[in-house]
PDB file of N, H, CA, C and O in Angstrom:
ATOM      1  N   UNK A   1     120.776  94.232  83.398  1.00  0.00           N
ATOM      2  CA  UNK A   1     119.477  93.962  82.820  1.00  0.00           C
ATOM      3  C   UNK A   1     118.406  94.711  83.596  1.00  0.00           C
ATOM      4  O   UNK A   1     118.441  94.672  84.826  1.00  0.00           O
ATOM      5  N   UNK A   2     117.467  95.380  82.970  1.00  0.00           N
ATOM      6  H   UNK A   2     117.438  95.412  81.971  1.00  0.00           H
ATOM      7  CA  UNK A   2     116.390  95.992  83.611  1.00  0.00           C
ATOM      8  C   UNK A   2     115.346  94.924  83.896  1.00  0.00           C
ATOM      9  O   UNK A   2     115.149  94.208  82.914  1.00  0.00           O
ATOM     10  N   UNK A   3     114.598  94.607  85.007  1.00  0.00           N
ATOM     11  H   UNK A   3     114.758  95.188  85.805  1.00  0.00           H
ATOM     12  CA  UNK A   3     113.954  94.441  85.568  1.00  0.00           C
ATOM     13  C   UNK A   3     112.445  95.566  85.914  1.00  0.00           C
ATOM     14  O   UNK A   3     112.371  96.456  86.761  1.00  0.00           O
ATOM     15  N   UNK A   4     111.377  95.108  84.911  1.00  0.00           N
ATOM     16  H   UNK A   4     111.438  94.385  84.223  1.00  0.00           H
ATOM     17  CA  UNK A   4     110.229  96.231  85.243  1.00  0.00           C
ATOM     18  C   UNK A   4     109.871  96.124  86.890  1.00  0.00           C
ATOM     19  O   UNK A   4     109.851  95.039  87.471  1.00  0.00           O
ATOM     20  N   UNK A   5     109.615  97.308  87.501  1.00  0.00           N
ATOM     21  H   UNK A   5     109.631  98.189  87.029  1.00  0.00           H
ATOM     22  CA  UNK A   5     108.686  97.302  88.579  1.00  0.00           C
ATOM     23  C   UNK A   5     107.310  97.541  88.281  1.00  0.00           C
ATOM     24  O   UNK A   5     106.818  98.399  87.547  1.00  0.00           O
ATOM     25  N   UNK A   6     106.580  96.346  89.196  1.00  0.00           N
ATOM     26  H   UNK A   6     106.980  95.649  89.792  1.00  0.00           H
ATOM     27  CA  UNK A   6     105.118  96.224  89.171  1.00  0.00           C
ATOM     28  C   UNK A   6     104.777  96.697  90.649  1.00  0.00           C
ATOM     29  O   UNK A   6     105.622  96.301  91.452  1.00  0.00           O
ATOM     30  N   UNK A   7     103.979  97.276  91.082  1.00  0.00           N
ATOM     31  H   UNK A   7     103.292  97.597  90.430  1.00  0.00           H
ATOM     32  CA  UNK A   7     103.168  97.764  92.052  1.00  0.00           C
ATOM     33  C   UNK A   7     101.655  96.708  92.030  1.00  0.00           C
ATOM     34  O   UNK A   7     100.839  96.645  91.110  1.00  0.00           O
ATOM     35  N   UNK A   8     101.631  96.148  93.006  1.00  0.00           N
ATOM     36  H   UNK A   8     102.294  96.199  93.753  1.00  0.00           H
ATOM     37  CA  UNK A   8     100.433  95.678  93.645  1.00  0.00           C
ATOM     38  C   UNK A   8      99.291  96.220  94.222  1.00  0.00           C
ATOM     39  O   UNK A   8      99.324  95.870  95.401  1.00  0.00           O
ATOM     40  N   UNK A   9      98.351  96.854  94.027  1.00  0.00           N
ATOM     41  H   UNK A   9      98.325  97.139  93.069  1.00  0.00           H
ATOM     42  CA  UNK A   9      97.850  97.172  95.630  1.00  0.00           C
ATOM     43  C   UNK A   9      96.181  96.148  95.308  1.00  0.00           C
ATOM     44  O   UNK A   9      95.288  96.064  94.464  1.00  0.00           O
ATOM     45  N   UNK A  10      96.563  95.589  96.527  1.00  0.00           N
ATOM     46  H   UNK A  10      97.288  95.657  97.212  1.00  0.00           H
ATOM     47  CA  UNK A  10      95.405  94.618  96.931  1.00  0.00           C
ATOM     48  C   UNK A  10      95.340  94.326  98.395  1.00  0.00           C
ATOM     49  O   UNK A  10      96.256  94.296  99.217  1.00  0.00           O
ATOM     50  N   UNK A  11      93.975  94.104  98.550  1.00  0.00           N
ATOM     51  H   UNK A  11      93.231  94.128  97.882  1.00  0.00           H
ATOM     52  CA  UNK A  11      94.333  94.004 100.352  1.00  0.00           C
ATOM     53  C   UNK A  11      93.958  92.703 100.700  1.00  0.00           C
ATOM     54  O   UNK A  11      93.854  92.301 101.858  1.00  0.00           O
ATOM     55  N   UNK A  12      93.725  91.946  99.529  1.00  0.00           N
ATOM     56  H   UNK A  12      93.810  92.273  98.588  1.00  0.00           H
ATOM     57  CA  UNK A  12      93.559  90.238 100.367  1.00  0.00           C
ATOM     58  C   UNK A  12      95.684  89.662 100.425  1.00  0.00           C
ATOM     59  O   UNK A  12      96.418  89.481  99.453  1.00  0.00           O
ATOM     60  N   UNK A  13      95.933  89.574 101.491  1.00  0.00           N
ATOM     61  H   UNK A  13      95.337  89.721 102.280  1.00  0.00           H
ATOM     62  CA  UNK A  13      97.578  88.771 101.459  1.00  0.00           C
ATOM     63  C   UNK A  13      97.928  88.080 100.650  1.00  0.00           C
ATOM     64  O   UNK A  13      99.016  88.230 100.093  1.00  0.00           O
ATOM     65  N   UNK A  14      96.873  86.880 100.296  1.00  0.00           N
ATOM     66  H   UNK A  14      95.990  86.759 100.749  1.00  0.00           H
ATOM     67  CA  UNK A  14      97.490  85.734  99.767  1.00  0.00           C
ATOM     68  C   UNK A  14      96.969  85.817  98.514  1.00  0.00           C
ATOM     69  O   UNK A  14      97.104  84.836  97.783  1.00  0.00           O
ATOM     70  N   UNK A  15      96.231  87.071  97.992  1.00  0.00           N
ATOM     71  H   UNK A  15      96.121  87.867  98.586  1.00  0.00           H
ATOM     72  CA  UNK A  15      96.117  87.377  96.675  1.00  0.00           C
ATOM     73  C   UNK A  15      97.371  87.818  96.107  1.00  0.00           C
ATOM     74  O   UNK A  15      97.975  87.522  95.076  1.00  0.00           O
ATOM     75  N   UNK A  16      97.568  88.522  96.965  1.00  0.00           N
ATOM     76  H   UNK A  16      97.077  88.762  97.803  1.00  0.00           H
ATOM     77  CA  UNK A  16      98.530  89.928  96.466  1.00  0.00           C
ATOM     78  C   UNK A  16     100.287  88.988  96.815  1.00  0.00           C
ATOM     79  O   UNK A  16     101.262  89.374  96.172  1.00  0.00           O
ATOM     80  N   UNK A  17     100.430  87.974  97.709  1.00  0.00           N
ATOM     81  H   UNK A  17      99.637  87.661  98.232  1.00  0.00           H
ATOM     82  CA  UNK A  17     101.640  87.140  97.827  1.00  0.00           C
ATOM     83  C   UNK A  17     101.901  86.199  95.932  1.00  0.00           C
ATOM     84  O   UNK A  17     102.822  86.322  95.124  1.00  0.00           O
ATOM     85  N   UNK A  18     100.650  85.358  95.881  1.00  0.00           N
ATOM     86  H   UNK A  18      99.903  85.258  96.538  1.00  0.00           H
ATOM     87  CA  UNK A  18     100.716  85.160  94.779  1.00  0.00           C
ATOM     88  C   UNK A  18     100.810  85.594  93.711  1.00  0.00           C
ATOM     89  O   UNK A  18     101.259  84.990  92.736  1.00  0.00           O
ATOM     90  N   UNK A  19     100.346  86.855  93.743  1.00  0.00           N
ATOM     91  H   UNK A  19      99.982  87.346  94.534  1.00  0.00           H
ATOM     92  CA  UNK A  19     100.899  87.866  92.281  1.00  0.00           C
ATOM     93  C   UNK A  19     101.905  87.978  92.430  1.00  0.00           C
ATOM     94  O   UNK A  19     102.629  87.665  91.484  1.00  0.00           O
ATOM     95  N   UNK A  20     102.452  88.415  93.513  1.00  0.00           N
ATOM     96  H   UNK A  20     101.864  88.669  94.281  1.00  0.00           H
ATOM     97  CA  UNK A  20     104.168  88.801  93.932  1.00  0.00           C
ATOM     98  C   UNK A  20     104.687  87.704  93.259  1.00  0.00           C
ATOM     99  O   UNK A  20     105.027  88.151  92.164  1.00  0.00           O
ATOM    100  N   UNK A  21     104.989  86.279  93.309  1.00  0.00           N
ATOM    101  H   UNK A  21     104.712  85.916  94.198  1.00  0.00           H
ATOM    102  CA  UNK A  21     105.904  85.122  93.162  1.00  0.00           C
ATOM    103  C   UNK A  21     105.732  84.568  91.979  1.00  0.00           C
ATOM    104  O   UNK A  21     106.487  83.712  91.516  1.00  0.00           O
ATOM    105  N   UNK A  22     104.509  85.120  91.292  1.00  0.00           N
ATOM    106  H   UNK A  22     103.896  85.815  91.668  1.00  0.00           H
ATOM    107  CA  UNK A  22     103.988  84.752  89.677  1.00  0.00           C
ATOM    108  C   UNK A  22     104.883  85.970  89.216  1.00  0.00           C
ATOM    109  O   UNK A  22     105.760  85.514  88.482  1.00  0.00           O
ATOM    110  N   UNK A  23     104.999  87.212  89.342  1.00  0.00           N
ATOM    111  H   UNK A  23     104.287  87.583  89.938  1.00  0.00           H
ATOM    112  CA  UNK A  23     105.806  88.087  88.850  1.00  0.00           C
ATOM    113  C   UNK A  23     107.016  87.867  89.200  1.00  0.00           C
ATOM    114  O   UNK A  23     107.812  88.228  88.334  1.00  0.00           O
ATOM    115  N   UNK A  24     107.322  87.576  89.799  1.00  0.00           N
ATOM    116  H   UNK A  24     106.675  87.283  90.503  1.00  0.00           H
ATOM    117  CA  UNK A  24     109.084  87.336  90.742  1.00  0.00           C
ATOM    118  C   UNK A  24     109.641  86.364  89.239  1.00  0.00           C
ATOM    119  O   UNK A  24     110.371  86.629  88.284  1.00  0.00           O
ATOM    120  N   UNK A  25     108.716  84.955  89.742  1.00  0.00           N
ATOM    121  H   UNK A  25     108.123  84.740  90.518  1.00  0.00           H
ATOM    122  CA  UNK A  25     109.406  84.236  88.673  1.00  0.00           C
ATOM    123  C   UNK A  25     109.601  84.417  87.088  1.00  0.00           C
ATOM    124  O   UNK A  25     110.296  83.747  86.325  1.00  0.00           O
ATOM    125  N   UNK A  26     108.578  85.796  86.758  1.00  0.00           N
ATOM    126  H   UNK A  26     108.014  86.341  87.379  1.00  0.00           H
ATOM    127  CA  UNK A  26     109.098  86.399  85.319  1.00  0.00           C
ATOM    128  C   UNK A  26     109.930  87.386  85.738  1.00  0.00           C
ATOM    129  O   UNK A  26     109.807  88.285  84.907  1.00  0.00           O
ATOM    130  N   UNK A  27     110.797  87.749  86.663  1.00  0.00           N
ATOM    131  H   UNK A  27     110.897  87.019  87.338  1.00  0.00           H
ATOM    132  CA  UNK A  27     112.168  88.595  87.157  1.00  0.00           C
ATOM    133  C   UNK A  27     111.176  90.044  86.840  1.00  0.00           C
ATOM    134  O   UNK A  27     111.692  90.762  85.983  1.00  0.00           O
ATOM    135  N   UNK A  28     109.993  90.509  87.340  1.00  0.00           N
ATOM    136  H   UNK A  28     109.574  89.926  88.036  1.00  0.00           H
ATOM    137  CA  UNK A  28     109.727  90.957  87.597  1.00  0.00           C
ATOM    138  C   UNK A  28     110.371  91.745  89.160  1.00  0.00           C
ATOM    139  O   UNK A  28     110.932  91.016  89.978  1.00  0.00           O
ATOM    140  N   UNK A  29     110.222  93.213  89.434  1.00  0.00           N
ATOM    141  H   UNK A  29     109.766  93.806  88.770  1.00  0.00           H
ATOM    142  CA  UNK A  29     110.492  93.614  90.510  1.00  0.00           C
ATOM    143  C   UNK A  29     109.122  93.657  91.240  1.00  0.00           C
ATOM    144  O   UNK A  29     108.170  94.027  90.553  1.00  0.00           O
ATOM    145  N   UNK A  30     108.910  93.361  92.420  1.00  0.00           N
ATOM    146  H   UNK A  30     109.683  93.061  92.979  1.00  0.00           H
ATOM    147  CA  UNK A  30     107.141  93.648  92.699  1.00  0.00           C
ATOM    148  C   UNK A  30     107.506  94.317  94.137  1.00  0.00           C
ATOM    149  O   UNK A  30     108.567  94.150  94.737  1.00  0.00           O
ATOM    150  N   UNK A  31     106.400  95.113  94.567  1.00  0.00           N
ATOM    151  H   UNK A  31     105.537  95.248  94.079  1.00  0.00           H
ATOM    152  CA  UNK A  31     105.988  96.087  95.334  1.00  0.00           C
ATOM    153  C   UNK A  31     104.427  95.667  96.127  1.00  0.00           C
ATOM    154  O   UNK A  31     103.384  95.799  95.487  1.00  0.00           O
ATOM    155  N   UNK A  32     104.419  95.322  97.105  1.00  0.00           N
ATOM    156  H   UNK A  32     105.266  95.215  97.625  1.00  0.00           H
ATOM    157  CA  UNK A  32     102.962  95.451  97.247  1.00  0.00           C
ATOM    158  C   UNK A  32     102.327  96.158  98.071  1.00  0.00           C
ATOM    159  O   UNK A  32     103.013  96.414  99.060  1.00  0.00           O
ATOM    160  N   UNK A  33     101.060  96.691  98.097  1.00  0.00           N
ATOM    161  H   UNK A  33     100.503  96.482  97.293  1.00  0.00           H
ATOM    162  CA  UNK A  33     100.338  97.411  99.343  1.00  0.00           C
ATOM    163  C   UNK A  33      99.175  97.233  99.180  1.00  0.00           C
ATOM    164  O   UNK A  33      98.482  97.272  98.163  1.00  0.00           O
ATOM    165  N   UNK A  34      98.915  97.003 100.359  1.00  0.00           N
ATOM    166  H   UNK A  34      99.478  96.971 101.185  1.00  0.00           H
ATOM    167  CA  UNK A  34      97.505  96.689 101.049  1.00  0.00           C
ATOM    168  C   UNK A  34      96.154  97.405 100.884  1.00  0.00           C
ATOM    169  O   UNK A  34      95.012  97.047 101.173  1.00  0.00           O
ATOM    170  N   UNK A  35      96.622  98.488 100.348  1.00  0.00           N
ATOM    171  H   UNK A  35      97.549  98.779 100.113  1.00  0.00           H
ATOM    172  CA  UNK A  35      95.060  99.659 100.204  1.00  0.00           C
ATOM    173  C   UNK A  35      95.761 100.539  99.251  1.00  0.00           C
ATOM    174  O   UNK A  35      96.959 100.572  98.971  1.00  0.00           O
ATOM    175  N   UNK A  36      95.023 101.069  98.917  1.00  0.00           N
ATOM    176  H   UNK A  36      94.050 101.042  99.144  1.00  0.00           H
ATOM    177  CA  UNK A  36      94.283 102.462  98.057  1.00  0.00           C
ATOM    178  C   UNK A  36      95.522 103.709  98.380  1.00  0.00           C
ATOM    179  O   UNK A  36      96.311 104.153  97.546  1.00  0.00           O
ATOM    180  N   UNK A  37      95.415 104.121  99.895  1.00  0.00           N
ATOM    181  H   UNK A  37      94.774 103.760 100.572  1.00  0.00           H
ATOM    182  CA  UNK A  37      95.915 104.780 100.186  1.00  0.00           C
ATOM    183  C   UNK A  37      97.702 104.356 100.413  1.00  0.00           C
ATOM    184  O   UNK A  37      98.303 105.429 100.376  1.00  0.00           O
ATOM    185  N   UNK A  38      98.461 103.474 100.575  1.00  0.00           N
ATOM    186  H   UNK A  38      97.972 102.602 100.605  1.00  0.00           H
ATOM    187  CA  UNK A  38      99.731 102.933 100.949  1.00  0.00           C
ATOM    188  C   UNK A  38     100.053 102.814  99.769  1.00  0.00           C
ATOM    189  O   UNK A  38     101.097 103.390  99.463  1.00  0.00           O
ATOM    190  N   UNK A  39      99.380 102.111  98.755  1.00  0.00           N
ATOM    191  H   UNK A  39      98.532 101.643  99.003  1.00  0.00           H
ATOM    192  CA  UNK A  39      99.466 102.133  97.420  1.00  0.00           C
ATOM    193  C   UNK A  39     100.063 104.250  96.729  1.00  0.00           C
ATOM    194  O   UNK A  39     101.105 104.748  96.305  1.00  0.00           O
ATOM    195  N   UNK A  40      98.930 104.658  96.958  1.00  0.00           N
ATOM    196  H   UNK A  40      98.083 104.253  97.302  1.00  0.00           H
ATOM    197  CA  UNK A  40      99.300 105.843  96.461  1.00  0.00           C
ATOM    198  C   UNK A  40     100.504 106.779  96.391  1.00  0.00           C
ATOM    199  O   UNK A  40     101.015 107.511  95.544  1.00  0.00           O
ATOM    200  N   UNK A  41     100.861 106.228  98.392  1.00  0.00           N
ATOM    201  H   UNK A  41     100.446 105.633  99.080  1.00  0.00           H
ATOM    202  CA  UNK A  41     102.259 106.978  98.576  1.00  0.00           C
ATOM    203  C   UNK A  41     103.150 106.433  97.836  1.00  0.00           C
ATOM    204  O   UNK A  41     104.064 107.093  97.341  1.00  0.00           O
ATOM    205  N   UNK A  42     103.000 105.084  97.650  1.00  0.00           N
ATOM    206  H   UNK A  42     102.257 104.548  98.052  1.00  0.00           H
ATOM    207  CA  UNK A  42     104.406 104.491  96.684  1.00  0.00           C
ATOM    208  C   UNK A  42     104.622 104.778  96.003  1.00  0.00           C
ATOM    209  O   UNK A  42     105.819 104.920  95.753  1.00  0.00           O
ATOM    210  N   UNK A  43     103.555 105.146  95.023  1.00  0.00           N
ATOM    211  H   UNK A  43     102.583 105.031  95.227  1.00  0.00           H
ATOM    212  CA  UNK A  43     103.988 105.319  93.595  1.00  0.00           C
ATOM    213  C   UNK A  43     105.296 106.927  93.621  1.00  0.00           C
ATOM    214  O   UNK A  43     106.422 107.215  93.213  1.00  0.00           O
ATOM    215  N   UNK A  44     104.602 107.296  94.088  1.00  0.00           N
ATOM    216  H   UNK A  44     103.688 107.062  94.419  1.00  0.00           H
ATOM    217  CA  UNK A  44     105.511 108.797  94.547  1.00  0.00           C
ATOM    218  C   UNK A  44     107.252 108.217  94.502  1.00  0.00           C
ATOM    219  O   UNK A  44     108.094 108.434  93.631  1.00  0.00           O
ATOM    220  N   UNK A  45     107.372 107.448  95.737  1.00  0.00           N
ATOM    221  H   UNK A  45     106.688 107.271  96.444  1.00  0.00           H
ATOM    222  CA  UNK A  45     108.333 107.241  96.063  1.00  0.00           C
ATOM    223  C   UNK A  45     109.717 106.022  94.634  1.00  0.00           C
ATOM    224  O   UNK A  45     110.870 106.247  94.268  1.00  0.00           O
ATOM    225  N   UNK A  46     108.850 105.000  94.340  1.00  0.00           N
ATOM    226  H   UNK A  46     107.913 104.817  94.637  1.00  0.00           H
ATOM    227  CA  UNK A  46     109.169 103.726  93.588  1.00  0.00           C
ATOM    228  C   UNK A  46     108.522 104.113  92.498  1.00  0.00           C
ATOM    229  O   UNK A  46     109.543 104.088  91.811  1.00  0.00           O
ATOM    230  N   UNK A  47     107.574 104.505  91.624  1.00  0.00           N
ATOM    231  H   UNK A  47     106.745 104.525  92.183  1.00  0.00           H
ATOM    232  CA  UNK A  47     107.746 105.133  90.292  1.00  0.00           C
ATOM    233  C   UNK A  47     107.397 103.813  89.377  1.00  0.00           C
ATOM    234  O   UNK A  47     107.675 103.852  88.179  1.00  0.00           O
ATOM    235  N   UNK A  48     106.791 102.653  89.942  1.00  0.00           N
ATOM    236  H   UNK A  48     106.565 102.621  90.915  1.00  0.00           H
ATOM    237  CA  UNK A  48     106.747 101.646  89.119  1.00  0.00           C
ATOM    238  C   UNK A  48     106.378 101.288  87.509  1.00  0.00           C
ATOM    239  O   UNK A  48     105.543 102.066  87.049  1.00  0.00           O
ATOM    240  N   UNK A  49     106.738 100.498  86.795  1.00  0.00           N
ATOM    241  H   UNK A  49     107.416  99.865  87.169  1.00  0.00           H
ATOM    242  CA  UNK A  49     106.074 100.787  85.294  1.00  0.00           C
ATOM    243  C   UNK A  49     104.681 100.126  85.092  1.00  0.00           C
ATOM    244  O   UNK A  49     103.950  99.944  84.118  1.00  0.00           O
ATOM    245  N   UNK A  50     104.630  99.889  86.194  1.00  0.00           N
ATOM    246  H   UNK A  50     105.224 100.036  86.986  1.00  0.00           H
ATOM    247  CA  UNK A  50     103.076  99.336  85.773  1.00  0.00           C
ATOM    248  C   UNK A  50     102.590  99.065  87.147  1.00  0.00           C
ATOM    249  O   UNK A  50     103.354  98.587  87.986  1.00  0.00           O
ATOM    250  N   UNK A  51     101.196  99.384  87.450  1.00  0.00           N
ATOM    251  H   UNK A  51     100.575  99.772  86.768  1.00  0.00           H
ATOM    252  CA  UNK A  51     100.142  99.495  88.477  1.00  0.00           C
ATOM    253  C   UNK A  51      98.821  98.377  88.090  1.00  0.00           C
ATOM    254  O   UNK A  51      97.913  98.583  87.285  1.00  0.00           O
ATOM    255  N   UNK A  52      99.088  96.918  89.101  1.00  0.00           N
ATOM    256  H   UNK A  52      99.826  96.751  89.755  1.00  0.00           H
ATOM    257  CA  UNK A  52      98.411  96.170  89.158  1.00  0.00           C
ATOM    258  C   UNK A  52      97.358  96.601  90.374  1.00  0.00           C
ATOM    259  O   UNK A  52      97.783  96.963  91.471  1.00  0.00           O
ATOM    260  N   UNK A  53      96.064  96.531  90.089  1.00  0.00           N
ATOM    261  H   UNK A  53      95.719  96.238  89.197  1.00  0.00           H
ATOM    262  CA  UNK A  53      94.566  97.259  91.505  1.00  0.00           C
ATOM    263  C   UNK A  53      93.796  96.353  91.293  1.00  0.00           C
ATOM    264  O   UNK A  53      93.437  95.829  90.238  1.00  0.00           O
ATOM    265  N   UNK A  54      93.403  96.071  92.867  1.00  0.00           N
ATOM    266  H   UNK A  54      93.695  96.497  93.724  1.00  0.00           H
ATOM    267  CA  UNK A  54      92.339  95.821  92.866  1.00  0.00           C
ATOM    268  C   UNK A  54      91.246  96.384  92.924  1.00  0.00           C
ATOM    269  O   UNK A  54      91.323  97.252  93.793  1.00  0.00           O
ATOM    270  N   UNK A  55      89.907  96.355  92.303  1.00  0.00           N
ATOM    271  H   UNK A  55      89.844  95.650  91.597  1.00  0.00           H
ATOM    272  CA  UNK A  55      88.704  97.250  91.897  1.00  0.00           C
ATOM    273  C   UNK A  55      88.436  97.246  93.905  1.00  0.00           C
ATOM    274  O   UNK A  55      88.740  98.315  94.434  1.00  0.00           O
ATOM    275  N   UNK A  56      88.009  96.323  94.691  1.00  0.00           N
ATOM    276  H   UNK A  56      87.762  95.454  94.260  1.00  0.00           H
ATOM    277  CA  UNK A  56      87.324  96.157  95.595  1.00  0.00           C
ATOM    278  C   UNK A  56      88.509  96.138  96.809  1.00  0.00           C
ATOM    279  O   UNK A  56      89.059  95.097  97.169  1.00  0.00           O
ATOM    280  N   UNK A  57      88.743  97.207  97.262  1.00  0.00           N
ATOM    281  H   UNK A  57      88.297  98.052  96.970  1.00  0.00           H
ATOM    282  CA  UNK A  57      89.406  97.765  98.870  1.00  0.00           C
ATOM    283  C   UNK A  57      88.241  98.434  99.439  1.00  0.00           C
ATOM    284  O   UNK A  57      87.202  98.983  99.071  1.00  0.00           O
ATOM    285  N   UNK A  58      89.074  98.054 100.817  1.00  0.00           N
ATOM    286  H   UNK A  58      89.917  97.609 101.115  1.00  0.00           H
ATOM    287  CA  UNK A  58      88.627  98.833 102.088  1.00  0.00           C
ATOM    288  C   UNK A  58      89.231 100.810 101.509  1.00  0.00           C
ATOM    289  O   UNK A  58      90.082 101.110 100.673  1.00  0.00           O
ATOM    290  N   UNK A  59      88.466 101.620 102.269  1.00  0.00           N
ATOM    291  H   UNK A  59      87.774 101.376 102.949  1.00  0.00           H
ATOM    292  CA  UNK A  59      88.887 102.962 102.640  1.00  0.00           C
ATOM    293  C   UNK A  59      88.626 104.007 101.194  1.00  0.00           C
ATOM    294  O   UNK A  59      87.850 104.947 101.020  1.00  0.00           O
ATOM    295  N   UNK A  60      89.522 103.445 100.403  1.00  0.00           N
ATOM    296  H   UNK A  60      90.153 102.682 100.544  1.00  0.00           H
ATOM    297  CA  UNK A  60      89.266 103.859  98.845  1.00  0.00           C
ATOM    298  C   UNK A  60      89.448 102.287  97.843  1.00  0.00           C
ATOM    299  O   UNK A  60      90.365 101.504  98.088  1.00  0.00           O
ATOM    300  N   UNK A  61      88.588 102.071  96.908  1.00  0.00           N
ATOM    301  H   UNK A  61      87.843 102.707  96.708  1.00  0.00           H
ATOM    302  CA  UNK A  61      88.488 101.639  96.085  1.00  0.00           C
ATOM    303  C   UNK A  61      89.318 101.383  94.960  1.00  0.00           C
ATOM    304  O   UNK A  61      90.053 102.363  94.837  1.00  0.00           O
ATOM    305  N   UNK A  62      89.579 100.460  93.996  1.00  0.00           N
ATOM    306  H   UNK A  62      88.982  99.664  94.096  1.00  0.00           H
ATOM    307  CA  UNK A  62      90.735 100.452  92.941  1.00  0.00           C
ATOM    308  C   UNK A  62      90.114 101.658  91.920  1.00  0.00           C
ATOM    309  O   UNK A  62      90.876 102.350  91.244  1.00  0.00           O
ATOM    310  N   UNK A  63      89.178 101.764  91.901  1.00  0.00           N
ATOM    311  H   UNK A  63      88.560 101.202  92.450  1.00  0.00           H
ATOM    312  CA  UNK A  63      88.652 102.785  90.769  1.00  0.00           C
ATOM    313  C   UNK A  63      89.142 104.344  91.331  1.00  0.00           C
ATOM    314  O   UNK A  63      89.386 105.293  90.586  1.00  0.00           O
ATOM    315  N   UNK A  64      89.223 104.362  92.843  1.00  0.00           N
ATOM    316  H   UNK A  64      89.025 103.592  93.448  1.00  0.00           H
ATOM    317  CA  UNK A  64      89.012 105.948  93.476  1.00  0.00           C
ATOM    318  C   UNK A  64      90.623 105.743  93.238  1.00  0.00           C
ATOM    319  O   UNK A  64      90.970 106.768  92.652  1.00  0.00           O
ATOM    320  N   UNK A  65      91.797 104.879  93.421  1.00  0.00           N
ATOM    321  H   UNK A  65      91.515 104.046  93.897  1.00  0.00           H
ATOM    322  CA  UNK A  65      93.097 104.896  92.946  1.00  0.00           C
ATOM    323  C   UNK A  65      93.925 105.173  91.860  1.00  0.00           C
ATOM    324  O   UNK A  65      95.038 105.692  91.773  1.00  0.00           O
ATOM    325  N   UNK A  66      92.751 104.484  90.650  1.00  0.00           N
ATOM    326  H   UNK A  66      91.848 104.062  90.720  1.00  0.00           H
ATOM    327  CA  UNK A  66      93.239 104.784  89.572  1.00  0.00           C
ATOM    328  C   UNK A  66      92.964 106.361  89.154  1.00  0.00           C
ATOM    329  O   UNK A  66      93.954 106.901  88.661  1.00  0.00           O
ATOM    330  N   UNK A  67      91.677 107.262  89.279  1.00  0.00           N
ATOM    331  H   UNK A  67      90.873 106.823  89.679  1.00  0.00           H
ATOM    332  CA  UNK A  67      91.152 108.520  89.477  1.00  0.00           C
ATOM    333  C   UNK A  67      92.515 109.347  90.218  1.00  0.00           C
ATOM    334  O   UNK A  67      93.018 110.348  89.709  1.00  0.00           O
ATOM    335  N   UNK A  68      92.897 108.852  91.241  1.00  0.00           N
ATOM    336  H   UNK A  68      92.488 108.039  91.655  1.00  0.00           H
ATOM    337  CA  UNK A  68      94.029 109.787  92.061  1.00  0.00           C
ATOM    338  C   UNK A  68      95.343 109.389  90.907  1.00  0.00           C
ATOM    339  O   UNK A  68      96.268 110.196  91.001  1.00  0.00           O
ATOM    340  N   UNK A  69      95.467 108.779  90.321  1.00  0.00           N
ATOM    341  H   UNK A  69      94.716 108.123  90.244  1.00  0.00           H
ATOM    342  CA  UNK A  69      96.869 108.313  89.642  1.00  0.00           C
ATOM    343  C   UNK A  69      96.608 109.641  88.555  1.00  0.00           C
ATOM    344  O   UNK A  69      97.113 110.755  88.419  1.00  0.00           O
ATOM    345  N   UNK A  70      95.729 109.003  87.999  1.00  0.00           N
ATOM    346  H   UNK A  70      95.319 108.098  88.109  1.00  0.00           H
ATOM    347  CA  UNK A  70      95.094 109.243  86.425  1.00  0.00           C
ATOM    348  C   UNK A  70      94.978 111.575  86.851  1.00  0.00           C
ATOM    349  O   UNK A  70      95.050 112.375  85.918  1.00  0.00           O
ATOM    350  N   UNK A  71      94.866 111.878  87.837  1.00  0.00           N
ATOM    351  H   UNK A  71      94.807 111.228  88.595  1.00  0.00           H
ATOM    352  CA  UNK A  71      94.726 112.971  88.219  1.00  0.00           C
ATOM    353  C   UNK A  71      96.114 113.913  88.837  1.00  0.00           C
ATOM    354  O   UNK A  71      96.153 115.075  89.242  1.00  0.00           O
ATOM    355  N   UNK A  72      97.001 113.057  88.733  1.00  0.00           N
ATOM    356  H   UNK A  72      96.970 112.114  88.404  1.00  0.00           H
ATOM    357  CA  UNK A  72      98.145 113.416  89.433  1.00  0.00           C
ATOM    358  C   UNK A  72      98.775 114.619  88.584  1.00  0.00           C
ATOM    359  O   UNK A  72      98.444 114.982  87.455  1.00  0.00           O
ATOM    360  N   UNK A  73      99.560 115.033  89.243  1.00  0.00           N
ATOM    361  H   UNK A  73      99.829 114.738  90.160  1.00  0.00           H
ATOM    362  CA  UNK A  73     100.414 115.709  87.774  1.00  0.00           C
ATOM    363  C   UNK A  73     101.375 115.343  87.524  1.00  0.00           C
ATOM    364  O   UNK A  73     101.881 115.493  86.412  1.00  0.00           O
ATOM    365  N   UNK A  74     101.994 114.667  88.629  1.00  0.00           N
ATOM    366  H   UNK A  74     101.583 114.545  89.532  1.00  0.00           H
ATOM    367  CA  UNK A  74     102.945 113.259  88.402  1.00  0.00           C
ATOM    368  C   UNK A  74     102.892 112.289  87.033  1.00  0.00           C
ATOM    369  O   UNK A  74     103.612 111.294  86.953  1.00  0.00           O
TER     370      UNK A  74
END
């Protein structure tokens, strides 16, 4: 059975724990990272089907994330 991967990136913990275990229990696969930037390398690596952001990080922003996704040639 396939299992989607979701990508997290949020930098409050116990935001981003609770999305994790709300997705877990729909057999979701989840991924999380803390920023903008940790976020970005993942996707590279894990390829997830869907990219959950938060608008408001430290360093880069959910908007400056989605811009680097949305710009990729990936």
């Amino acid at each position: 059975m396939f299992n989607p991967v979701v990508l997290i990136a949020e930098d409050d913990t116990d935001t981003r724990e609770t999305l994790r275990q709300l997705l877990h229990v729909e057999e979701f696969e989840v991924i999380g990272a803390e920023d903008s930037i940790l976020a970005y390398s993942t996707l590279a690596a894990t390829r997830p089907d869907i990219v959950v952001v938060d608008v408001m990080m430290p360093k880069v922003d959910g908007i400056g994330l989605i811009c680097w996704i949305k710009n990729s040639e990936e």
